[in-house]
C-alpha positions as CSV (number, residue, x, y, z in Angstrom):
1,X,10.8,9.6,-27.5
2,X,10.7,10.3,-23.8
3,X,12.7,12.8,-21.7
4,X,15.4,11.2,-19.3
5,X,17.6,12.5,-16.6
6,X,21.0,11.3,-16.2
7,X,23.5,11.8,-13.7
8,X,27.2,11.3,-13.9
9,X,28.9,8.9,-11.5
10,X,32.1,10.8,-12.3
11,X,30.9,14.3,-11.3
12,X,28.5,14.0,-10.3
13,X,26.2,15.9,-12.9
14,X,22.7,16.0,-14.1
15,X,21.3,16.6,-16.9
16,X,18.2,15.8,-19.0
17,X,18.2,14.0,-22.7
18,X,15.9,12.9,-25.2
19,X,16.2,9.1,-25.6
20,X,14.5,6.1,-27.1
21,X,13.3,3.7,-24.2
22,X,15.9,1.1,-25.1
23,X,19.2,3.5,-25.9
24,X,22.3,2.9,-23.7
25,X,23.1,5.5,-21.2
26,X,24.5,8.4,-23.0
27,X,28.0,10.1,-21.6
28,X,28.5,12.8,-19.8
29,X,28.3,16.1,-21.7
30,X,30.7,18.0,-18.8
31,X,33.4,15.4,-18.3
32,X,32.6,12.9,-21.0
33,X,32.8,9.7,-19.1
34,X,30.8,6.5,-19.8
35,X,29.4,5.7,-16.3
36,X,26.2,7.5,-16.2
37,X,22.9,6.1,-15.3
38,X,19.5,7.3,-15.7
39,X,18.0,8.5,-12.6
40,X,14.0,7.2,-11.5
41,X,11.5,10.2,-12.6
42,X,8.4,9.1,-10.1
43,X,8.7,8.4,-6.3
44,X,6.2,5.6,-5.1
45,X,5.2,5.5,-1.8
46,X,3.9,1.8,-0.2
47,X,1.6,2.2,2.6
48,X,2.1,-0.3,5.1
49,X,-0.8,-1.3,6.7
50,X,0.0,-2.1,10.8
51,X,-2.6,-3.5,13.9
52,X,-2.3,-0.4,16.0
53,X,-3.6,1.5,12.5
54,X,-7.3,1.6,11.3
55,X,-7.1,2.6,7.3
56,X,-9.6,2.3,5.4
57,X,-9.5,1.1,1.8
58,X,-10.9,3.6,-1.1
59,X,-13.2,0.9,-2.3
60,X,-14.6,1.1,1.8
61,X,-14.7,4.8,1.7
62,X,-16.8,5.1,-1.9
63,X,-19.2,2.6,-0.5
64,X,-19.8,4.6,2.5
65,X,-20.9,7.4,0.9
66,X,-22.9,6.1,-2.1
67,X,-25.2,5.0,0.9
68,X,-24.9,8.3,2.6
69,X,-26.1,9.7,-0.4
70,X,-28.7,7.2,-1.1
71,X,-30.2,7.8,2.6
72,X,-30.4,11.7,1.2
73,X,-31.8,11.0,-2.2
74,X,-34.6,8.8,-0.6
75,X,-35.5,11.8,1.7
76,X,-35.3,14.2,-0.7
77,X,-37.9,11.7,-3.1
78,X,-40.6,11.6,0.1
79,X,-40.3,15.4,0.4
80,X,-40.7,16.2,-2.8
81,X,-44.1,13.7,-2.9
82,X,-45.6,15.1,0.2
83,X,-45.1,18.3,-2.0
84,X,-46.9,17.3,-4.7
85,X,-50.2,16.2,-2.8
């Protein structure tokens, strides 16, 4: 069972409560009343893309360097045969 937090509507208190996913809202355990809800655990931010900003995708960014570090691996290949003659 996952942990929940609750606030009161009443009075506005928190508190945190084991509870199956589908259990109604428990009440509250300082004043007792029904109207409680449970409160969103994560935050999600949305990154709106606009014209005057220029940001790259992660798919963009991890193809720009697998090349950069293909570029240096190749190098590194024709060093290490010039080494070895």
């Amino acid at each position: 069972m996952p942990k929940y937090t609750y606030k009161c509507l009443k009075c506005e208190n928190l508190w945190c409560q084991w509870a199956a996913m589908g259990d109604d809202p428990p009440s509250c355990p300082a004043c007792e009343a029904a109207s409680t809800y449970k409160v969103p655990s994560h935050i999600f931010f949305v990154n709106k893309e606009t014209k005057s900003e220029k940001v790259q995708k992660i798919g963009t960014i991890t193809k720009e360097h697998i090349e950069e570090n293909r570029e240096i691996l190749e190098k590194m290949k024709e060093m290490a045969k010039k080494e070895e003659e």
